[in-house]
C-alpha positions in Angstrom: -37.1 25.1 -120.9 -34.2 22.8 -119.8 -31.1 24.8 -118.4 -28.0 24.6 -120.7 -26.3 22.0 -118.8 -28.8 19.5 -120.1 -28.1 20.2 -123.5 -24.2 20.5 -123.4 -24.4 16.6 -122.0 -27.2 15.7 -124.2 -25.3 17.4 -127.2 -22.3 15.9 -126.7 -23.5 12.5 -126.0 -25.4 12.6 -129.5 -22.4 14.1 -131.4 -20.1 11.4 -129.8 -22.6 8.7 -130.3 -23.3 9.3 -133.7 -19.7 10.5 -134.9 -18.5 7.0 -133.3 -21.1 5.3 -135.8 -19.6 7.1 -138.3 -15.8 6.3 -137.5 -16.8 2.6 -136.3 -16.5 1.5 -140.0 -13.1 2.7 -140.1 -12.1 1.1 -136.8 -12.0 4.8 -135.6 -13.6 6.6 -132.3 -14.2 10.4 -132.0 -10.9 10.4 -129.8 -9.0 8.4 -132.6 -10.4 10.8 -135.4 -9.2 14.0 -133.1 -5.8 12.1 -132.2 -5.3 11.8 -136.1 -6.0 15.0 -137.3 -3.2 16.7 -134.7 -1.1 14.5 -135.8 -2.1 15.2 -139.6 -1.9 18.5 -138.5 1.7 19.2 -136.9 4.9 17.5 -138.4 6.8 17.6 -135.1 3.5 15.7 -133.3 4.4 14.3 -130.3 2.7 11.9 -127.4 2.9 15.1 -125.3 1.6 17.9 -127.6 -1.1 15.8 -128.5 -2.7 14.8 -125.4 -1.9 18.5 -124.3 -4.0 19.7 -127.7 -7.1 17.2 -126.8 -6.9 17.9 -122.8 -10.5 19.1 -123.1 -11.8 16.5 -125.2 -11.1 13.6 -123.4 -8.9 11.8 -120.5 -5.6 10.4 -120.8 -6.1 7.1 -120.8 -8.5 7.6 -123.4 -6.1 9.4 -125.9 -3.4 7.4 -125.1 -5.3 4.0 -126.2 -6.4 6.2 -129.3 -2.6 6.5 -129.8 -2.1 3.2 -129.3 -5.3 2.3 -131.4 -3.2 4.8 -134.8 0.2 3.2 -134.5 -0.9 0.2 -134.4 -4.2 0.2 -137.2 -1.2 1.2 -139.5 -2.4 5.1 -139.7 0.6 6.8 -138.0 3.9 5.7 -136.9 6.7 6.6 -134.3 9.7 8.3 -136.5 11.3 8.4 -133.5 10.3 8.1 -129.8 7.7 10.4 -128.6 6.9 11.6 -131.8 4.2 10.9 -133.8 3.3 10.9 -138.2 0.9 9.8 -140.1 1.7 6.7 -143.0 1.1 7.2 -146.2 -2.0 5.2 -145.9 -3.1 6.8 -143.2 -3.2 10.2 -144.5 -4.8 8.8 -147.4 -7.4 7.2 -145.1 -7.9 10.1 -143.2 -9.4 11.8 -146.1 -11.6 9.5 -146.9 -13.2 9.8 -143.4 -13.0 13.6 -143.7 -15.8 13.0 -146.2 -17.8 11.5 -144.3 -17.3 13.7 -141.2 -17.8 16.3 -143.3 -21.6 14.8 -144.2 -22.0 14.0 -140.6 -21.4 17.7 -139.8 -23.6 19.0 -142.2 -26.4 16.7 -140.6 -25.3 17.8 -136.9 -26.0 21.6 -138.1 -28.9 21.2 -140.4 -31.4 23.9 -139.9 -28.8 26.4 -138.1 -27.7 29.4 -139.8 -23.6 30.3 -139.6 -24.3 33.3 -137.9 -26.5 30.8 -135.1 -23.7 28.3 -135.0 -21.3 31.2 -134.7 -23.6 33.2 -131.9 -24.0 29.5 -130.1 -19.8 28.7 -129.9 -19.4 32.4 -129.0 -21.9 31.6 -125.7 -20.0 29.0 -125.1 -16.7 30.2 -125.2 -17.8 33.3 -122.7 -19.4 30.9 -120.2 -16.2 28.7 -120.0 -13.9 31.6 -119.6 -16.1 33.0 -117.1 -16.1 30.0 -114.9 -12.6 29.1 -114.9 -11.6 32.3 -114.6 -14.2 33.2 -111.9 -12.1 32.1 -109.4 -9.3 34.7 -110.4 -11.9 37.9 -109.6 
């Protein structure tokens, strides 16, 4: 059996992979996608907040071209500087890419129960907390 740390990078290679084949037809990357959705998610967004949100998911550089790559695909806009809101368009877009995320989940998790998915995030959660906490004992 492979030890976990294979299949984290394996995993997340093959959900980034695939999720960017997904988005590609909508001039969107997995960053992109999560940049949006924060932004679709708080009214108040900001440059700040959101690379604070997506720390975990990728560098800054990354999420700041993925900013970059929203304001300037017409999807959000700057109300003001700093901040952050999605167009009209762009929220409209972003739905339509919800559907298909939503089909490219369902594919990711095909074959797991809730309660595995559940059980297998749960894992996960407890072996992060214990590491970067570790240091703290």
């Amino acid at each position: 059996m492979k030890p976990i740390g294979y299949w984290l990078n394996r995993t997340d290679k093959a959900l980034t992979t695939s999720m960017n084949t997904v988005l590609g037809e909508f001039g969107l990357t997995r960053p992109a996608w999560q940049v949006l959705n924060v932004v679709g998610d708080d009214p108040q967004a900001t440059d700040t907040g959101v690379l604070t949100v997506l720390a975990a998911n990728a560098d800054v550089t990354t999420l700041t071209e993925a900013i970059g790559t929203a304001v300037a695909d017409g999807w959000a806009i700057r109300p003001e500087p700093g901040r952050l809101a999605l167009t009209d368009d762009g929220r409209a877009r972003l739905a339509e890419v919800g559907e298909r995320v939503d089909a490219f989940r369902e594919l990711s998790t095909a074959g797991i129960t809730g309660e595995e998915y559940r059980l297998a995030v749960t894992v996960l959660e407890r072996m992060t907390y214990n590491l970067e906490n570790g240091a703290e004992r």
